[in-house]
C-alpha positions in Angstrom: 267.4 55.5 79.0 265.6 58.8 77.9 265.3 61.5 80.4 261.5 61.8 80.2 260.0 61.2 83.6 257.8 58.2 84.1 254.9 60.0 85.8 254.5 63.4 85.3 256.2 62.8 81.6 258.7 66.1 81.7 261.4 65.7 79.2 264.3 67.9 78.6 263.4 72.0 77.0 265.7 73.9 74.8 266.5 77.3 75.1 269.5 79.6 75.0 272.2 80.5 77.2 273.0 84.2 77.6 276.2 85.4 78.1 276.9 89.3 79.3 277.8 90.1 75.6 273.7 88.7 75.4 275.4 86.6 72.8 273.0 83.6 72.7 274.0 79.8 72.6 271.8 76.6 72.3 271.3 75.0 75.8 269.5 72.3 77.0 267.0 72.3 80.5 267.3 69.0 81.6 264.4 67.7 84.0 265.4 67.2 87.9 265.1 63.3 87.5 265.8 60.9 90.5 266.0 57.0 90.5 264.0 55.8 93.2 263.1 52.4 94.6 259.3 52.7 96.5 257.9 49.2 98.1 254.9 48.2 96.6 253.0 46.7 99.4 249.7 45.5 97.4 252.2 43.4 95.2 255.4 43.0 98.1 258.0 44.1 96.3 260.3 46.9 95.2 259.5 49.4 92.2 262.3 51.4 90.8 261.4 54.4 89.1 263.1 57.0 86.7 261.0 60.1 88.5 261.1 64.0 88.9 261.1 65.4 92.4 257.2 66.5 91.7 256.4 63.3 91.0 257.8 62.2 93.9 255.4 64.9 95.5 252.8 63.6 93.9 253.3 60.2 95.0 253.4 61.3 98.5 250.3 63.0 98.0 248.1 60.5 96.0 249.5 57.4 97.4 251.8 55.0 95.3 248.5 52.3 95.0 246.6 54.9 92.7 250.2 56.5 91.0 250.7 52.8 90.0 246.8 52.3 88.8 247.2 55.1 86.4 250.2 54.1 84.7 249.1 50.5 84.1 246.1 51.8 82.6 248.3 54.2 80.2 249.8 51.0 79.2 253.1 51.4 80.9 254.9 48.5 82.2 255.5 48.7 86.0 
């Protein structure tokens, strides 16, 4: 599986790695992605998810119900 988040859509950044010499290197910044299972009580069952910790935030915040809503109606399968 990619390591793109499924809500909020963060993917991995490059960049470069510095060293004291300020000789710089190719690096990657990978997202702070999580696998998480949520209960979906509209549809009783479990939902695992490929998330970042601010989705997860957001999910708190907005309410799984409406996270869920938007995603079907991006076309993703959930």
């Amino acid at each position: 599986m990619a390591r793109v988040c499924l809500v909020t859509g963060k993917k991995p950044m490059v960049g470069h790695s510095v060293s004291h010499s300020n000789i710089k290197t190719k690096r990657r910044f990978l997202p702070n992605l999580q696998t998480k299972r949520f209960y979906f009580a509209e549809e009783d069952r479990w939902i695992t998810m490929k998330i970042s910790t601010d989705a997860i935030r957001t999910i708190n915040k907005n309410g799984l119900a409406a996270v869920v809503k938007e995603l079907r109606a991006q076309g993703n399968k959930i």
